[in-house]
N, C-alpha and C positions, 0 to 999 in steps of 0.2 A: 583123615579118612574115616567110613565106618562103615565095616563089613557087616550083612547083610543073609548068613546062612537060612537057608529055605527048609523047609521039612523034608521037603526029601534029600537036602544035602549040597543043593547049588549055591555057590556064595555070587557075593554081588559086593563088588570094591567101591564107593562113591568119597570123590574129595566133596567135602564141604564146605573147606577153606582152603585160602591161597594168598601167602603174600602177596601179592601180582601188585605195582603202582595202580592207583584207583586212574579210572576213566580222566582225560583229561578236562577240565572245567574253570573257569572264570576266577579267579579264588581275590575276593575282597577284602577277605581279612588286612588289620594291620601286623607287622613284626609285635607290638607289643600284645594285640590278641594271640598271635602263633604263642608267645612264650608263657602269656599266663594259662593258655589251656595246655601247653606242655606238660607244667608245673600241677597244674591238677590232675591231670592224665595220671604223672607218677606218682601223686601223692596218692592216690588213692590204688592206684597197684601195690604198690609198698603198705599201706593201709592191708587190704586184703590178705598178702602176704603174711602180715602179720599175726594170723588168725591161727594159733595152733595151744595144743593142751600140754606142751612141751618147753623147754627153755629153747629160745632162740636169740641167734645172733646175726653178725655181718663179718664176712670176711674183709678186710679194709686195708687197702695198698699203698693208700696215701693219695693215689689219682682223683679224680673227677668223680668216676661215676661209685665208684665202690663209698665217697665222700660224701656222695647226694645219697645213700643210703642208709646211713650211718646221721646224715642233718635231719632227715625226713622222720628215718625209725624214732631218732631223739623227741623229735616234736611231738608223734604219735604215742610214744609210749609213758607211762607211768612213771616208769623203773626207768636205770640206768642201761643203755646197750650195750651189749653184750659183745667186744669187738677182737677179733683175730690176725695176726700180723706174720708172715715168716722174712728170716732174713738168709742173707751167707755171713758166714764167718771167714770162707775163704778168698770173696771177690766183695769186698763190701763199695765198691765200686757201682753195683749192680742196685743196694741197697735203698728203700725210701723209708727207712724206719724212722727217722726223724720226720716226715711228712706223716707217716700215719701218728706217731705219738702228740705231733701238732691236733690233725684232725680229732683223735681219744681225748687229750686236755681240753680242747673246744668245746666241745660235744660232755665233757662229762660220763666217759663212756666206763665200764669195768673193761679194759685193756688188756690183753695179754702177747704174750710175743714167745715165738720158736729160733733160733736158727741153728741150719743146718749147712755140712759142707760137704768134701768127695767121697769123704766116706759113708754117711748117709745115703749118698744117691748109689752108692755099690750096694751097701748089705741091703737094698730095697728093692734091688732089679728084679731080684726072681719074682720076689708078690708082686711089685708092678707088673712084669708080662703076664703073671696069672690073671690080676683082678681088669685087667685092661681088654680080656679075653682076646683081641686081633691088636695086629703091630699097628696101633695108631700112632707113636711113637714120636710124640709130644714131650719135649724135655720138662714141662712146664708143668706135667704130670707127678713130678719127686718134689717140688714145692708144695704143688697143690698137697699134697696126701700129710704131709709132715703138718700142716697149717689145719688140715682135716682133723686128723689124729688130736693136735692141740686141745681143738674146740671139743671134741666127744669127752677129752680127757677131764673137760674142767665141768660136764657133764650138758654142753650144749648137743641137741639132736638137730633143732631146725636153724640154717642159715641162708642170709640173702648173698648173692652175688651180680658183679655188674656186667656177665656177660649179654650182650645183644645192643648195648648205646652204641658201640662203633659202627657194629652194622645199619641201625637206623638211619642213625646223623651223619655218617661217613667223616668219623674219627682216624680212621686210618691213616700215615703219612699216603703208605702205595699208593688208597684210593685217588689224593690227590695228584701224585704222581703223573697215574694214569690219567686222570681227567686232564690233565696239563696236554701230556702225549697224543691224546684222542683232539684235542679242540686245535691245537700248534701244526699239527703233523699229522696223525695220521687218516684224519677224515678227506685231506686233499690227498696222500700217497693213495689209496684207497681208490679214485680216481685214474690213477696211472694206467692202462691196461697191461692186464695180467700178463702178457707175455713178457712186456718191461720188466716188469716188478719180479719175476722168476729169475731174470739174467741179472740183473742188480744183484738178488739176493745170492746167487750161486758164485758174483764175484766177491762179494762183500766177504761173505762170512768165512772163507778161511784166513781170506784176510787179518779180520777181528780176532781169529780164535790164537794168532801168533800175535797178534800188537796188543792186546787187551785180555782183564781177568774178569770184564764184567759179564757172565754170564744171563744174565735177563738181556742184556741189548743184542748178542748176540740170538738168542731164542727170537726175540721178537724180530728182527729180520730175517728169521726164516718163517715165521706167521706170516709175515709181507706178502713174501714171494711165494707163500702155500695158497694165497686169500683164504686166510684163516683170522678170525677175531683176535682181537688187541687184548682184550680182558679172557684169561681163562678162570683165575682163581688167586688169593692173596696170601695162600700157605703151598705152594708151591716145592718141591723139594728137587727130585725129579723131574725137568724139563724134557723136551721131546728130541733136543738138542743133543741133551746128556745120557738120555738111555742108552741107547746105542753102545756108546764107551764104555757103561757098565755091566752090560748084558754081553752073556756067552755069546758066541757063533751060534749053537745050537739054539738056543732063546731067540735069540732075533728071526732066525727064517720060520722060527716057529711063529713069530707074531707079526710076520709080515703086514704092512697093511693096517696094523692095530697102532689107536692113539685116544689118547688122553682127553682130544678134541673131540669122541665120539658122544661120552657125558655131557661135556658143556655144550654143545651143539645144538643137544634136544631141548637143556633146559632155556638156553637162549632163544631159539624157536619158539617156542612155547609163549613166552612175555613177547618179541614180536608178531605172532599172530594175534595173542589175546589183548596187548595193549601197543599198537602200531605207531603210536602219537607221544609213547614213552621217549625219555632222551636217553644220553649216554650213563649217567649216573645213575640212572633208575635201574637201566638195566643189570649195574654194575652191582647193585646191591640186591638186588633180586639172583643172582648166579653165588652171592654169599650166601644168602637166605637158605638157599638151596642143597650147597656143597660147605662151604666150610663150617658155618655155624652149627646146625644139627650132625654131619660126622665127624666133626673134629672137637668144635669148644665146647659144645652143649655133652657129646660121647664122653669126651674126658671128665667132665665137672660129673656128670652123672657116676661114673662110672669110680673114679676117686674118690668120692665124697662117701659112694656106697660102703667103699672098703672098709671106711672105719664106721659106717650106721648112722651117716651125717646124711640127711636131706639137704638138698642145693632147691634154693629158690630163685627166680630169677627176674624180678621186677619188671624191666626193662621190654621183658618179651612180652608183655600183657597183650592180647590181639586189639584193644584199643588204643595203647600208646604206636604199637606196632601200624596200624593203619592211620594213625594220623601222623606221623614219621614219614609215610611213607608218600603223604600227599604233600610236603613240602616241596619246594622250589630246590634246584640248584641252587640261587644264590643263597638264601636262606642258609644251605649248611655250608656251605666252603667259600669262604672270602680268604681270597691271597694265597698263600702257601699251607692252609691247614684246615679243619674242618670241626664240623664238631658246634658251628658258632652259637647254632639257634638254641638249641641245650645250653651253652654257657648262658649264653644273655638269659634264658629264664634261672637257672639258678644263681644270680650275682645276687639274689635279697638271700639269697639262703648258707651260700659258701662263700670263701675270701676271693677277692680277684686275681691273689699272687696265685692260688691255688688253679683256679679256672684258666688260667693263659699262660701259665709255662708251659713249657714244651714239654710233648707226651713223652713219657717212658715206657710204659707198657711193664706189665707182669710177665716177665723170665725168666729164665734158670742158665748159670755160667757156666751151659755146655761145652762151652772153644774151652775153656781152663779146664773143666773137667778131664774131656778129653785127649790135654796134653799133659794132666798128671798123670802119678804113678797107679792110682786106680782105674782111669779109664785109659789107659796105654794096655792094659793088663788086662781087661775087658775085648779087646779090639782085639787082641793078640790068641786069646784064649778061646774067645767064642766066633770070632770073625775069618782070623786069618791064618787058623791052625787046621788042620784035619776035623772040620767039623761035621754034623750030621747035614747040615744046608749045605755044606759046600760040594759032598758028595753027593749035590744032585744037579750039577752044575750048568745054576740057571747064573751066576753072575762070571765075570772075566775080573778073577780074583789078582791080576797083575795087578790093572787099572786101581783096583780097591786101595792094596797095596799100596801103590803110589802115592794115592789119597791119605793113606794114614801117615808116609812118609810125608810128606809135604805139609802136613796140621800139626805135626809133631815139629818141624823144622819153623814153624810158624810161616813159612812162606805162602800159603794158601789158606783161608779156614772153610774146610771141610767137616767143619762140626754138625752140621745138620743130614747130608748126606752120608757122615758113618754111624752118627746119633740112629738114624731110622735104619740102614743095614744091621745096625747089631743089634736092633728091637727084633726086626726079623727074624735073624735067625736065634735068638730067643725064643721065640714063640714057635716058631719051626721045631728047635727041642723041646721045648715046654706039652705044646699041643697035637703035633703031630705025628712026630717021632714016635 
């Protein structure tokens, strides 16, 4: 956007850009055109990227794209790359340090490596709900800072990272998930008329909630039966399902009425007025675009990186590579059970094959173990479920919570992400409020 104040004081808001899928059009290209200009798209973002009066590096996971970053910067640069790794010591389970030290030996990179375990992510919490300024409450956030910390410590300031590939190419497993859900099932339910679809959904789902612990199938039979959209969002914590349970009496009559679907609604509208001829995956990645990337992956990485005086760079997001991402086909990115293809097949001349087609991991943190050790039991007990300054203002039904910490703790449920974001909260409730 670019704001516009007038002399006498009147401002003027104008977007001038917009992920939005491009207009739909003829497209002749072949697959092996789509990936060579892939290929040059990023080489020359990363190129760009690379432009600073400071030492820089890559944070590198051992995945795909943090991988193309790290082949790319090598090729580009003079010098040796400058590469950054964290692990766990206490879930190395979780761990790809042997995929990133493959990728640093390949690549010839200067290498370095942190890790960290429960006790790290305790004595951190208090700066993290500081430097994080709102409970974003991203467990991914005590990796990110410790791997942060590293690189300034070895006296790197500027680094690239690979957040926005997924979102482009729809790397996601969910996204594919959902495109499965949407093309099988729900474009013909959808169909059904609404009054159907309301009595199905009111017999179904208490059914489900006594025979079943999958919480996503149960939410989404209640979108059925709301006619409410399939795709809300891919970081989900709080469903529309589960609020309820965790919120006071007094909370709920106060929000009567109020949902989650009200955000995604507008930005949904939005891309079907502005591009009507869009499909289901366009859209699906336009409501990332929107909602997860910039308040979540993009807030965190900014916002971490800052703590220790690390610039985060982000290749991926270039508005060129981004809009030609965004004119691809379905098939293009998702054949079979996974996505991601059109991006691999352009980098097979640049990275190994074993590397480009296993199966994703994804950069996290072993919140469920944390949360059942002695440090985050003691966390949850102290700031969560004792007389705290949030709790005396009793916007949640601390029974429920309760439960929750019993049952993660007994292993019989993992409720790691659901206490994970409660006790960010009322963190930042003492921290900032209070």
């Amino acid at each position: 956007h670019m704001l516009v104040v007038e002399r006498g004081g009147e401002a003027r808001l104008t977007r001038y850009w917009d992920a939005l899928p491009p207009p739909a059009s003829e497209d002749r290209r072949s697959d092996e055109e789509h990936r060579a200009e892939i290929l040059r798209l990023l080489r020359e973002s990363i190129r760009k990227r690379m432009m600073s009066d400071v030492p820089f590096g890559v944070f590198l996971s051992g995945g795909v794209d943090s991988s193309a970053n790290v082949a790319l910067m090598s090729e580009l640069s003079g010098q040796a790359v400058r590469t950054f790794t964290v692990g766990f010591r206490d879930h190395e389970e979780l761990n790809e340090l042997e995929s990133a030290r493959s990728v640093a030996q390949r690549f010839k990179t200067d290498h370095h490596e942190v890790l960290i375990g429960e006790g790290e992510m305790e004595s951190f919490l208090p700066e993290l709900v500081f430097h994080q300024d709102e409970p974003i409450a991203d467990p991914v956030c005590v990796p990110l800072y410790y791997v942060s910390k590293l690189a300034r410590d070895t006296g790197t300031v500027v680094v690239q990272v690979g957040e926005g590939a997924d979102e482009i190419f729809s790397g996601y497993d969910k996204y594919v998930r959902y495109l499965k859900i949407q093309e099988r099932f729900w474009r013909h339910a959808e169909r059904v008329p609404l009054g159907a679809r309301r009595a199905a959904s009111a017999i179904a789902r208490p059914l489900m909630e006594r025979a079943t612990k999958q919480r996503t199938a149960i939410e989404l039979v209640r979108r059925l039966g709301a006619d409410e959209s399939l795709f809300w969002g891919s970081a989900i914590v709080f469903d529309e399902t589960l609020k309820p349970r965790v919120l006071s009496k007094e909370l709920r009559a106060r929000l009567i009425g109020l949902s989650s679907y009200d955000v995604v609604r507008e930005i949904q509208e939005r891309v079907a007025t502005e591009r009507p001829a869009s499909d289901f995956l366009a859209r699906l990645t336009y409501v990332e675009l929107k909602l997860r990337l910039p308040e979540l992956l993009l807030m965190r990485v900014d916002k971490i990186t800052m703590a220790t005086s690390v610039e985060a760079r982000v290749p991926f997001l270039d508005h060129h590579l981004v809009e030609y991402a965004l004119s691809l086909s379905r098939a293009l990115k998702v054949e079979g059970r996974s996505g991601k293809h059109v991006l691999k097949r352009a980098l097979e001349g640049v990275l190994p094959r074993d590397l480009l087609y296993r199966p994703k991991r994804g950069f996290g943190a072993p919140i469920r173990g944390w949360l059942r050790g002695g440090a985050g039991s003691r966390l949850i007990d102290e700031h969560l479920l004792s007389d705290s300054p949030l709790r005396r203002r009793g916007f949640f039904d601390y029974s429920t919570v309760a439960r929750f910490a019993d049952e993660h703790r007994r292993e019989s449920r993992d409720w790691s992400f659901h206490l994970w974001a409660l006790l960010n909260f009322s963190l930042w409730y003492e921290r900032w409020i209070r």
